[in-house]
Each structure stands twice: as C-alpha cells, then as structure tokens.
C-alpha positions in Angstrom: -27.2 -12.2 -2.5 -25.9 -14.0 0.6 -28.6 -16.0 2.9 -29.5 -13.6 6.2 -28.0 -16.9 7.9 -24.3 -16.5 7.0 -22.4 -14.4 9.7 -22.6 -10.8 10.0 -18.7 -10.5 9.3 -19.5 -12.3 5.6 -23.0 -9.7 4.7 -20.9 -6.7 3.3 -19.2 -7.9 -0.2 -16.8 -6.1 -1.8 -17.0 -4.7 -5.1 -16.4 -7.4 -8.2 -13.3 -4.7 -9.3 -11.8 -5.0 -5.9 -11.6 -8.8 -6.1 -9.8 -9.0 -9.3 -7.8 -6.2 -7.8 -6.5 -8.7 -5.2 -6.1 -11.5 -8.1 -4.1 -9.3 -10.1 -1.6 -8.5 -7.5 -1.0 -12.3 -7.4 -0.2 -12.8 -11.0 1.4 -9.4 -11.8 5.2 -11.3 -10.2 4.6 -14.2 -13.3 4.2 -11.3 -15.8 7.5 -11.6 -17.9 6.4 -15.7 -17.9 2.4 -14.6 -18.8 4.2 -13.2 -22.0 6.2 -15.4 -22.8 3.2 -17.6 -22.7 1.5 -15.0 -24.9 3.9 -15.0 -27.5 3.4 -19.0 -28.2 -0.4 -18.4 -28.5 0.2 -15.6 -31.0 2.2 -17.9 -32.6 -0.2 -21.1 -32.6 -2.5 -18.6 -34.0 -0.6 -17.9 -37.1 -0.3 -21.5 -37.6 -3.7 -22.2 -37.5 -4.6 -19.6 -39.8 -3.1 -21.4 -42.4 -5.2 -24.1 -42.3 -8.1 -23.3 -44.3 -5.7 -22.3 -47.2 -4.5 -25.3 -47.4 -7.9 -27.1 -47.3 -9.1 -24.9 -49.9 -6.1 -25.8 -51.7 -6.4 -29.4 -52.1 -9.6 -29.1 -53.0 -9.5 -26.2 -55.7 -5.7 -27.5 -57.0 -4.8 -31.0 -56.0 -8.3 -32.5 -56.4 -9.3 -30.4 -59.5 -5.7 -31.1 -61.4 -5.6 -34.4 -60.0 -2.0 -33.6 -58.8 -1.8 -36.6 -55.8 1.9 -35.2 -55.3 0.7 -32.0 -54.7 -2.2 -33.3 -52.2 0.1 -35.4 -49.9 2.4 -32.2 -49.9 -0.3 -30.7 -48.7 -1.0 -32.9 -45.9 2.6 -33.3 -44.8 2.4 -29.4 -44.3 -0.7 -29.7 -41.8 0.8 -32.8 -40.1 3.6 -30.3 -39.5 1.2 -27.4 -38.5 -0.8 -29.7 -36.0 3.0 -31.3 -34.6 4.0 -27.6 -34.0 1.0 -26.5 -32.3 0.6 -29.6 -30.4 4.3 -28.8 -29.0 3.6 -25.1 -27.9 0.3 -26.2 -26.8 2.1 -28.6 -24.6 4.8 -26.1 -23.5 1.7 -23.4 -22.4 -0.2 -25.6 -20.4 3.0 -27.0 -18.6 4.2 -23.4 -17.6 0.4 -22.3 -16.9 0.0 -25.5 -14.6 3.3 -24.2 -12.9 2.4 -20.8 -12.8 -1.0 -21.5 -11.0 0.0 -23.8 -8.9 2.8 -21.1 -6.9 -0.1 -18.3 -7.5 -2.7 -21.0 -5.4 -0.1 -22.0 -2.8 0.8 -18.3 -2.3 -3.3 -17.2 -2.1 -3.7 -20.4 0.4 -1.0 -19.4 2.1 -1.5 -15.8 2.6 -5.6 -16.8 3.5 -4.3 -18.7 6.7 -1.9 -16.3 7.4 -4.8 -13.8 7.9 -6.7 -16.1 9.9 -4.4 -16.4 12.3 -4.3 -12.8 12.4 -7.7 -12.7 13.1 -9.4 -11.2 16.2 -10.5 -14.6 19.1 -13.6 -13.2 18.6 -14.3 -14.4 14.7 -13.7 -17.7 15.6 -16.4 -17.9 18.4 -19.1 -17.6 15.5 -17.7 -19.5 12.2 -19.2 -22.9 11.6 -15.8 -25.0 10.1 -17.8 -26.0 7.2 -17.4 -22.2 6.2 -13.8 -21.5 6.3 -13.3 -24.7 4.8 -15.6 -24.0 1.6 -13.5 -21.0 1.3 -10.9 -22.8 1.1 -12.2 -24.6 -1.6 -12.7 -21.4 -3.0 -9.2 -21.0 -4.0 -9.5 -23.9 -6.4 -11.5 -22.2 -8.3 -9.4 -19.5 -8.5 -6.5 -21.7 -9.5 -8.4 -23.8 -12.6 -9.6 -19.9 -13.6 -6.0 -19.3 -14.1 -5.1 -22.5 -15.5 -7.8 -23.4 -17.8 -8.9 -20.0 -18.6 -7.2 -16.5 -18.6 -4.6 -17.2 -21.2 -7.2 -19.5 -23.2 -9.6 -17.0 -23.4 -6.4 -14.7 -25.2 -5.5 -17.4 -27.7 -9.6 -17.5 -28.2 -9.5 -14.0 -29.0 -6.8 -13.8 -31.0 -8.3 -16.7 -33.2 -11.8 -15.0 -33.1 -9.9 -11.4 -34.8 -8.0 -13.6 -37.1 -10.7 -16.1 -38.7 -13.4 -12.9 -38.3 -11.1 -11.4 -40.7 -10.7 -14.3 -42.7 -14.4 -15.1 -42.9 -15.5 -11.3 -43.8 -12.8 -11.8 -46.5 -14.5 -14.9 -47.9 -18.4 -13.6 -48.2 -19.7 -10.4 -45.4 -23.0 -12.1 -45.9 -21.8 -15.1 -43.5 -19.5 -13.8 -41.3 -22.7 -10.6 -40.7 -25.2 -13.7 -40.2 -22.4 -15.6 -37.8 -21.9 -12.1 -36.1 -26.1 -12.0 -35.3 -26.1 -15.3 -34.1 -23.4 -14.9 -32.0 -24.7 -11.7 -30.2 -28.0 -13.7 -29.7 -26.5 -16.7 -27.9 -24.3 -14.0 -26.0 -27.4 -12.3 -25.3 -28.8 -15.7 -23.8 -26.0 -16.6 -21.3 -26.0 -13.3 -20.0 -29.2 -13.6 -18.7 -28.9 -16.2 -16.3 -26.0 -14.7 -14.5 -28.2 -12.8 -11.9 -29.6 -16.4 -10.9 -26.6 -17.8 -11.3 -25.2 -15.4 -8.4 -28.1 -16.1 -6.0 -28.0 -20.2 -6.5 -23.9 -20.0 -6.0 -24.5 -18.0 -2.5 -27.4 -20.6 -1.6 -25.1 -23.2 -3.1 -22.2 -22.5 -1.1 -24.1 -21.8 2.5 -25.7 -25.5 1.7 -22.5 -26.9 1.4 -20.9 -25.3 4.6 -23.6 -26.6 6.6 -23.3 -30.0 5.0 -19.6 -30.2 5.2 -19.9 -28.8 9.3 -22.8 -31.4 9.8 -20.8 -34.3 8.4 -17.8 -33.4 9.9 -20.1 -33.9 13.5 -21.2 -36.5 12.8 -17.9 -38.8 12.0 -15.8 -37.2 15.0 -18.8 -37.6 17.6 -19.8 -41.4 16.4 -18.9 -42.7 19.4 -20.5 -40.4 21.6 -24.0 -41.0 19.2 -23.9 -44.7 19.7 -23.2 -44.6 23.6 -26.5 -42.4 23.9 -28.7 -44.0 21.6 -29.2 -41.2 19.2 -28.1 -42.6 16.0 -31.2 -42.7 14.2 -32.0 -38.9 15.3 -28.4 -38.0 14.0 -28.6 -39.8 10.9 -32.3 -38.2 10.2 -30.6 -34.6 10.9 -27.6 -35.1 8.3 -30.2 -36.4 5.7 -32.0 -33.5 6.2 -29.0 -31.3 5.3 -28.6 -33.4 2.2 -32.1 -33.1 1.0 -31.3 -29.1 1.2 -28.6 -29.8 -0.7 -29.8 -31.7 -3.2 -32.7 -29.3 -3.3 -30.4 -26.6 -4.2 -27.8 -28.7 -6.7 -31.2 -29.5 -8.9 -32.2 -25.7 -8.8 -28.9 -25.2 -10.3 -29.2 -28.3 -12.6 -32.8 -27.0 -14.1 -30.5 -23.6 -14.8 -27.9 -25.1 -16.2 -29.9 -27.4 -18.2 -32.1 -24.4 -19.8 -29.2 -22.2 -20.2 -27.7 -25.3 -22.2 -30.7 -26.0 -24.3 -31.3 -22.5 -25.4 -27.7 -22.1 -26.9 -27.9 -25.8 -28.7 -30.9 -24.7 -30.7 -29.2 -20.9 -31.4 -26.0 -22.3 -32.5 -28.0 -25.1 -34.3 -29.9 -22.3 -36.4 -27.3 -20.2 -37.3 -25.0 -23.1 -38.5 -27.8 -24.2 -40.8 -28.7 -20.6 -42.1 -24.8 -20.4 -42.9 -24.6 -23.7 -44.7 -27.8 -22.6 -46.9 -26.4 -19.3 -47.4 -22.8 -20.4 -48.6 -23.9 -23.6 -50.8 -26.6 -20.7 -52.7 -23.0 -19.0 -53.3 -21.4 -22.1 -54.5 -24.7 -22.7 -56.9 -24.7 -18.7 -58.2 -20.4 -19.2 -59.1 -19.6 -16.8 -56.6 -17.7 -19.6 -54.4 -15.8 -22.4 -55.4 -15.8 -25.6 -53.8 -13.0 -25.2 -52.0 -14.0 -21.8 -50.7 -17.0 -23.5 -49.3 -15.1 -26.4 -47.5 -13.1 -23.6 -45.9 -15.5 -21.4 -45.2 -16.8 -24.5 -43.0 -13.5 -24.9 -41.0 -13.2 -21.6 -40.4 -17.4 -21.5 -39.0 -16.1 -24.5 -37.2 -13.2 -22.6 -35.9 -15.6 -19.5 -35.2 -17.8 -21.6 -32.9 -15.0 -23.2 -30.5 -13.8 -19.1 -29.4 -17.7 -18.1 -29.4 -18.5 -20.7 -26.8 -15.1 -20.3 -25.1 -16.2 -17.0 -24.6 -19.4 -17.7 -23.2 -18.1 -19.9 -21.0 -15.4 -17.3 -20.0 -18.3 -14.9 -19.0 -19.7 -18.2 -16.2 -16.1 -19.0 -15.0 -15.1 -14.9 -14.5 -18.8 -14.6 -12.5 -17.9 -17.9 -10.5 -13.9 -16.5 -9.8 -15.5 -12.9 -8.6 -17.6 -14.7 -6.4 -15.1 -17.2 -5.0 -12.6 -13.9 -4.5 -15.2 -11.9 -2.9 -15.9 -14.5 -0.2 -12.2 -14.8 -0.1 -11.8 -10.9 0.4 -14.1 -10.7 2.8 -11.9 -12.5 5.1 -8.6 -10.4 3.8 -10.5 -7.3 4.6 -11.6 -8.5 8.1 -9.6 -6.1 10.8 -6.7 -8.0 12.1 -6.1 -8.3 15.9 -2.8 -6.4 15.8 -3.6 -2.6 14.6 -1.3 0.4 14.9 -2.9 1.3 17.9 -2.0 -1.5 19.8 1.7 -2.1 19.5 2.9 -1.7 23.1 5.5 -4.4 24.0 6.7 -3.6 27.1 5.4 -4.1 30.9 6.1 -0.4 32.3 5.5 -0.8 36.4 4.9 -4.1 37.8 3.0 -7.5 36.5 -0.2 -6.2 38.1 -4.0 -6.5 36.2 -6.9 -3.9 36.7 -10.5 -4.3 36.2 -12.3 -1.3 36.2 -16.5 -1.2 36.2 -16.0 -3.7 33.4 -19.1 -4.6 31.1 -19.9 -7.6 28.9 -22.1 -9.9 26.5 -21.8 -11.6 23.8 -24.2 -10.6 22.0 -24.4 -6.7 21.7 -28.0 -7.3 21.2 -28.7 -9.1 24.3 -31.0 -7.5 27.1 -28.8 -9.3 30.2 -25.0 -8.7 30.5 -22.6 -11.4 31.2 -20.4 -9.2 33.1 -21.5 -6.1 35.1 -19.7 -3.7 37.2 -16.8 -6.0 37.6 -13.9 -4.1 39.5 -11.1 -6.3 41.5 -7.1 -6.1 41.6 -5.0 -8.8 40.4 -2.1 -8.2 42.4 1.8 -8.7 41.2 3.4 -11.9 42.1 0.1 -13.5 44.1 -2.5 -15.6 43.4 -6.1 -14.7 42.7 -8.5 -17.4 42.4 -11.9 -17.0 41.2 -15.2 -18.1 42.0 -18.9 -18.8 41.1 -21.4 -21.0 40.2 -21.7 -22.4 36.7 -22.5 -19.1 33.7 -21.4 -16.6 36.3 -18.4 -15.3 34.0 -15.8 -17.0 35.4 -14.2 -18.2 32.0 -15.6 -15.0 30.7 -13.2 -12.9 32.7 -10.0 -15.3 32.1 -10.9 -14.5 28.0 -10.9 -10.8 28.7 -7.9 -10.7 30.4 -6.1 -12.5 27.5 -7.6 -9.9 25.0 -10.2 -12.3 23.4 -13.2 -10.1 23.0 -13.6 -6.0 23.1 -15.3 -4.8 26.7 -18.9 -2.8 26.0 -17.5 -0.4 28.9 -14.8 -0.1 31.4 -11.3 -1.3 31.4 -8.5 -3.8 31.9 -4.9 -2.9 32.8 -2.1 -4.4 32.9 1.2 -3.2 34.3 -0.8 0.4 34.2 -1.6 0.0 30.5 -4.7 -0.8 29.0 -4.7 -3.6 27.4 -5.9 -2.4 24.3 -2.4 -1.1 24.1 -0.2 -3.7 24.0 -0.2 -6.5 21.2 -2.0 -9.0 21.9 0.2 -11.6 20.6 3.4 -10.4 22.5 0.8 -10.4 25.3 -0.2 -13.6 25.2 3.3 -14.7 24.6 3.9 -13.8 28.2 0.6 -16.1 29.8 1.0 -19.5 30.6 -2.6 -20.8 29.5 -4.5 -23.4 30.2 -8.5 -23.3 29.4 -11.5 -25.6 29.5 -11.4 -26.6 26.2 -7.2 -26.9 25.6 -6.4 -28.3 22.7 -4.3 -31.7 22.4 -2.3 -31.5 18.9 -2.1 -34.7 16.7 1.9 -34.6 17.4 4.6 -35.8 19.7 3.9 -35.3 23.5 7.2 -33.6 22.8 5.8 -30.8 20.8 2.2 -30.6 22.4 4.4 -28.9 25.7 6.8 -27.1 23.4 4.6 -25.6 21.1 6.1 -22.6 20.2 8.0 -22.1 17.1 11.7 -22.1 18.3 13.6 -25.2 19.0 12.6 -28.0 22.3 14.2 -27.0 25.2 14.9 -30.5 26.5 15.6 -29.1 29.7 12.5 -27.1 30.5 10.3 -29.6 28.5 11.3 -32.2 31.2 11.3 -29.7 34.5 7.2 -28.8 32.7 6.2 -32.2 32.7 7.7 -33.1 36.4 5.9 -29.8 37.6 3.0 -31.8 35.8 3.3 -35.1 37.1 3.2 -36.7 33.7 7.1 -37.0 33.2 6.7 -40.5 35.3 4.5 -41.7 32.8 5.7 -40.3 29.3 8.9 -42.1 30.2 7.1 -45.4 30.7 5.6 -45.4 26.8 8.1 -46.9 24.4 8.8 -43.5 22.4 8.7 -41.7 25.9 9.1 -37.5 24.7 8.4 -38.5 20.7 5.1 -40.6 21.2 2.3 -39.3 18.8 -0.5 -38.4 21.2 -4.2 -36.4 20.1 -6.7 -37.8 17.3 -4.1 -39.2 15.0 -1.9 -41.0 18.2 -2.1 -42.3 21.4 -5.8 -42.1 23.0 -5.0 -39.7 26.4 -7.4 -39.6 29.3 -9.3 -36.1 30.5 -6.7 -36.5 33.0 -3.3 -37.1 31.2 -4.9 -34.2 28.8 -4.6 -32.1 31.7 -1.5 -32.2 32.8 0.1 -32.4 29.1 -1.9 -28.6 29.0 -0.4 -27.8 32.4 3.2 -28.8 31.4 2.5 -26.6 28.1 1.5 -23.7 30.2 4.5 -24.1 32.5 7.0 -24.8 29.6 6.4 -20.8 28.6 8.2 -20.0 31.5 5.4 -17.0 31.7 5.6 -13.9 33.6 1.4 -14.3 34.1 -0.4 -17.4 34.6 -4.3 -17.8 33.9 -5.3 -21.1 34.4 -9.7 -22.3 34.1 -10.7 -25.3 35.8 -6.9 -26.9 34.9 -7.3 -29.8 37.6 -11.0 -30.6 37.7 -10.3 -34.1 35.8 -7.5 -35.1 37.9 -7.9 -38.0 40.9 -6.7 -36.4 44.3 -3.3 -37.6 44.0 -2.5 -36.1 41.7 -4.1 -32.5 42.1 -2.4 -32.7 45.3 1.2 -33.1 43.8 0.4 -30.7 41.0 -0.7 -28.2 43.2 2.4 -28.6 45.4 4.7 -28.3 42.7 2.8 -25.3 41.3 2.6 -23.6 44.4 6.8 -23.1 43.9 6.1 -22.5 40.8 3.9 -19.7 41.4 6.9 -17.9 43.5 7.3 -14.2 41.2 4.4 -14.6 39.0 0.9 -13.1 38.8 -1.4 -16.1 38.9 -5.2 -16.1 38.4 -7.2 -19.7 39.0 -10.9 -20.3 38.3 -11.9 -23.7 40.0 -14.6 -25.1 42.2 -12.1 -27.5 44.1 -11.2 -26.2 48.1 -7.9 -27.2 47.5 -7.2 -25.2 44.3 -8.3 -22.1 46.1 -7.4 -22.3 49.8 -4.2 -21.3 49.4 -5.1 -18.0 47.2 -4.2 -14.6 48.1 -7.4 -13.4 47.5 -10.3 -15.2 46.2 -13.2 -13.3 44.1 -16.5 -14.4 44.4 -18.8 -14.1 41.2 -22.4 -14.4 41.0 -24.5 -14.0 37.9 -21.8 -11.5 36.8 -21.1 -9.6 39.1 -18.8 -9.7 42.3 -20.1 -10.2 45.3 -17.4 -10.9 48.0 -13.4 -10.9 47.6 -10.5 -11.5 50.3 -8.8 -14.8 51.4 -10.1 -18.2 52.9 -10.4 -17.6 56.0 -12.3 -14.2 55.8 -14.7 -15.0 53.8 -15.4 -18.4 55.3 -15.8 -15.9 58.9 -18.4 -13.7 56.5 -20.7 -17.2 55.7 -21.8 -15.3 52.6 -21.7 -16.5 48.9 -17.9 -18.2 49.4 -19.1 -19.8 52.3 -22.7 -21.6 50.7 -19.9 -22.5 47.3 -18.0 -23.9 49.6 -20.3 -26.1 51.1 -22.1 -27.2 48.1 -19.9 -27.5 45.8 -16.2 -27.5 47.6 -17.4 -30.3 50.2 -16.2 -28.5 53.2 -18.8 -29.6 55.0 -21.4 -27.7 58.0 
C-alpha cells in the first residue's frame, strides 16, 4: 500500500481492472496490426513444432542407417526453419517497437494534457520528483507492450503445442513437468503481495530522491554563498541511504524468489531425465524419442518462466497504470458547471464575507470575513504586512483555490461560473514568483499560442522600459533568456513579466509586488506608462511601495486576514490608522 506520506490526491487507487481498462483503450486503434502480428507468431509456432521431428529423425534414421545424405537434408531443413523464424521474428519486434512507441507518445501526451487541466490547487502540494517518476511510469508501460503482451501469446501458443507434443510422447513426463510447473508457479505468486508494498516504498524513495537531487544542482550556488554545503550534501546522502535501504529490501526479494525457482526447475529437470532414460532402458523410447523429448522439456521451460515472469511485469504495469490513473481520474479545473464565457454587466469584482486556509484542517484562517468592491475601470491597491493574505486574495480572484465560504464575483457572476481558463485569458498577470521561460525574450512576452504580434510585443516592452535594452543585445527580440540563456537580473525579470502581462491586452489586470526589484527610475517610468495603460481596465495592485499605491482609487488595508481600513490616500492617511503606521514603516513617508 502507498506510504501515509504521499499526497492525499495519490491515497485512493483504482481498481487493477480499471487500469488495464485505460491501457486497452490505447491499443484497441493498433488492433488490425496486433493481428497481423499474431498471425506471424502462429506461424513461427508451426515452424518450431517441427523441430523435434526432425531431431528425432536424424537420430532414429540418418544416424541408425548411416544415411549422411539424409542427415545434412536434415539440417538444411532446420537452417531453413531457424532463417524463417528469424525473419518473422524480426518483422514482429520491428512493428511491436513501432506500435509501442505511438501508444507511449500518445499515453505521455494525453498524461500532460491532463495536467494542465489540472486544478492550481494540485500543484501547490506535488513534490517534482513525483510527477516526474510518473512519468517514468509510462516506460514501463511501453517495454510491457514491447517485450511482453504479444510474447507472452507466442509463449502460449508454444506451451499448447509442445504440451501436446510431450503428452503424446510419454503422459508420465509431461504429468511430472505439469507438477513441477504448478509448484514454481505456486512460488512466484507468493511474493507478489511484497512485491506491491516494496514498489510503493520504492517509488516514494525515488521521488524524494529525484526532488532532493534536483535541489540541490539548481540551488548550488546559493549553498556555496551561505556555507551550507556540507549540511546539504549530509541531507541528499541521507535520502540515498533510504534508498539504498529500500533497493536491498527488494534485492533480498528478488534474490529468494530467484533461488527458490533454480532449485524447483533444477528438480524437476532431473526427475524428467531419470524418468525418460528408465523408458529408453525398458524399449518403450527410442533414442531419438529421448533426444526430442529433451528439446521439447527445453522448449517447455523457456514459456513456463516467460510466464512467470509475465505474472511480475503485468503486477509492475497495474501498478505503474494505477499511479498513472490516479492523475487521469483527478477532477479537472474546467467542469460542466463552470462554462460561462461571457462578462454579462461591467468588468467589476465582488468579495463577499470570504473565507480561507490552506489547509482545511487548520485551526486559524488565512482569510476571514473579507468583503471589498473592485470597481470597473479603477485601480484597487492592496495592503498589509507580510502573511496578511495579500497574495492570497490576488490567487482567489484568478480561481486558484475553492473559498471555505463566501463568494467572488465578477461582472455579477460567480466565479465558479465562468471557465477559468477563458477567465484567465482575460488577466494580465504578473505574480511574485513569475516564471522566466528558457526561450527568446520574444516569446517570454508573447506567450500565448497564436502568432507574435510584433507590434504589441514592442508597445509591451516600451510600456516596460525594457525595449531600450533588448534592442542593445545582439539578437535584440530573439535572444535566449531564463536557465538555458542569457542570465536576467530580479529587475530585467520584472519588467520582461510586466511586458508579458501588458502584451495580453487584458480586460483585468492583477499585478503582486510587480515592481519591488526595480531601482526608482525605473518604477517611476513604469508606473507612468502604466498609469495610461490602466485607462478602461479593472486593475488590482498588492505592493508595499508609496508610489505604487498613491495614485489608487481605493486602497484596502489587510491585517492578519482580514480588512481593516479601505478608501484612498489621502483618507486614510487623515484616519492615522493601519494605512497610516504601513505607511510610515514600511512606505518611508516619514512622521
């Protein structure tokens, strides 16, 4: 079963006959191919079945009559036998490889296409090394379908055929094979149960590991300017030794399972060599019989063991599709009660007696009682001290997170209403932690999907004071900028996320602490140009600079979640309240 550390979203699994459900609808497209496929096993089968008749018949008639002609006839025909198989071999595995591959791409594909559909909300709590193990999920998936579903089909048809053969030849064998069998069957199936729990423990070992070592690379710099490398380094060997702890667990499992199906195997093979050489002795086999009766054991074994290892791989692909499902049957974002796509009376937002936490089983409430306006076409700045919601509210109003109580309208809707992605598609955004994209400067403002505007992508970046700049780099617009470019300041950042927030064109405007890195020059022409570009759209500001706010229509003051003052500048400055001791200590206006 699961650790109780993995997520609450991850705890429920779904059924095993659910998840190959969901595989099945994947493969089902390739069906006329999967047969096609079949038919060349069936065929390979046949082939192969005529291979201990014509052991048996060099021994029992070339050897016997000494008829060299006949033997080398003989061994042309299984030369021929092996070339054909070899080719249809070939054939299968190229088409299954081909198959596999689309079927992976298209799970893969289909995986991220969920994600993004995704509530905000599931991403606040999912470690990276997570998602990306179940990524790596799909690869098992893909070598179950390459290496495994149609092999396991030629296996059984090979097991019915040499079976037959075998009970044909002496029952006594082929009933002690059949025991044997069962009894190594038997064995595997026992470990499956601990199996299950070391894969769970295996995998949440691994997304830590994967999450910690992922930390550690991006944040070396940031370790060796404060001195904490040996602290760091301690932490990540600590996640390996768990690890490790839990890969040896396996190994021990693995190794026992291993040993116990040697020394089966090893017992029945010699019970069935005493058995048929006591025929061979008594006349009632010949030679030859014997020698094939061999090949065929030998052929008996490879399916048996096939099979077994069928039985691990189909546990390991239920798994891996049951951690997969459990993201496909996550609720998406966009449901059928929240289509609306349409403002119906103004660009105005309501807050009504609004409640919130992030936890649901915290005592304290981020949020509580939080009623203000946001009216159409003004500005509304809020703020607070540091943790009194400010950020909070700017996620709500952008639909990242469902209120406890209480609502939020927009344009008279709730916005529970309206789909969230159209929503969003109408806010210019820019938040604390923006994103910079490892692509052109170009395409980090225009990040849409449709075409670059070359137009508005300039008038952004001017309304941004960064055009100045971009056009001094050598590749101006097409310079690669984030982790895999150019190295931006906290500044240039900034304004590239202001210039993406103004290249929307929105109708709404939410911006969090957008200017807080910038040097006064240029927060004063930024907020300039913004202030025209304000004119017709419902703006909403958090900052803690004076001359980010000043100019608001109406300023909301926020203190340990809950509003304590709201009007404009010089009201509440007149009040000396809350605005007025922010103001002072941390706007620098002074006595």
């Amino acid at each position: 079963m699961p650790s109780p550390n993995l997520t609450p979203q991850f705890i429920n699994t779904p059924s095993e006959n659910r998840s190959l459900r969901f595989l099945f609808g994947y493969i089902k497209q390739y069906r006329y191919y999967f047969l096609q496929i079949i038919g060349g096993l069936f065929i390979g089968c046949l082939l192969q079945l005529i291979m201990p008749f014509l052991t048996q018949s060099i021994v029992d008639t070339g050897i016997k009559h000494k008829d060299i002609g006949f033997i080398w006839l003989i061994l042309l025909g299984e030369l021929m036998i092996v070339i054909g198989r070899t080719a249809t071999d070939f054939i299968r595995r190229w088409l299954l490889l081909h198959i596999s591959m689309r079927i992976n791409i298209s799970l893969i594909s289909d995986f991220f296409i969920k994600l993004l559909k995704l509530p905000m909300s599931f991403f606040d709590s999912k470690l990276m090394g997570d998602l990306l193990q179940r990524i790596g999920d799909h690869t098992r998936v893909q070598n179950f379908l390459t290496g495994q579903v149609l092999n396991i089909i030629f296996t059984f048809l090979s097991f019915i055929i040499f079976g037959i053969v075998l009970f044909i030849y002496n029952p006594m064998i082929f009933g002690v094979f059949a025991i044997g069998s069962v009894c190594y069957g038997l064995w595997i199936i026992s470990f499956l149960k601990k199996r299950k729990v070391l894969d769970y423990e295996l995998f949440e070992q691994q997304a830590k590991n994967q999450n910690k070592t992922y930390q550690l690379i991006t944040s070396m710099q940031e370790i060796k300017l404060q001195d904490c490398e040996q602290r760091r380094r301690w932490e990540w060997e600590d996640t390996q030794a768990d690890l490790f702890s839990v890969q040896m667990k396996s190994l021990k499992l693995q190794q026992t399972q291993e040993a116990g199906s040697i020394f089966i195997n090893e017992v029945k093979n010699i019970v069935i060599t005493v058995f048929a050489a006591t025929a061979v002795i008594n006349g009632q086999m010949t030679l030859g019989a014997m020698l094939a009766v061999q090949y065929i054991i030998g052929q008996l074994n490879s399916p048996v063991e096939q099979f077994m290892s069928f039985i691990y791989s189909l546990q390991d692909v239920k798994i891996s599709l049951e951690r997969i499902n459990e993201i496909h049957e996550g609720k998406n974002e966009e449901t059928n009660e929240n289509q609306a796509s349409e403002f119906n009376n103004g660009k105005f937002i309501v807050l009504t007696n609004v409640d919130f936490k992030y936890d649901p089983h915290a005592f304290k409430k981020t949020l509580t009682d939080v009623s203000f306006d946001i009216p159409d076409g003004k500005v509304t700045a809020i703020v607070g001290a540091s943790g009194s919601g400010k950020t909070t509210l700017i996620k709500l109003m952008l639909g990242y997170y469902p209120l406890i109580s209480g609502s939020i309208t927009i344009a008279g809707r709730n916005i529970n209403e309206y789909n969230l992605k159209w929503w969003r598609q109408h806010c210019g955004v820019v938040m604390q932690d923006g994103v910079i994209f490892s692509e052109s400067i170009a395409r980090n403002i225009a990040v849409d999907d449709g075409d670059i505007d070359v137009e508005r992508l300039e008038k952004a970046a001017r309304i941004a004071n960064i055009h100045d700049y971009i056009m001094g780099l050598p590749l101006k617009y097409n310079t690669q900028i984030g982790r895999d470019g150019v190295g931006l300041s906290q500044g240039q950042k900034q304004r590239i996320l202001i210039a993406r927030a103004v290249y929307k064109n929105p109708d709404f405007i939410f911006l969090d602490e957008a200017t807080n890195a910038l040097d006064a020059k240029n927060e004063r022409a930024i907020v300039e140009n913004l202030d025209e570009f304000y004119k017709g759209r419902t703006v909403v500001v958090v900052a803690h600079r004076l001359s980010t706010v000043k100019n608001a229509d109406q300023i909301i003051v926020l203190d340990s979640g809950k509003v304590v003052e709201s009007g404009n500048h010089a009201t509440l400055i007149e009040k000396k309240g809350a605005y007025y001791n922010l103001v002072k200590n941390q706007l620098e206006l002074g006595n």
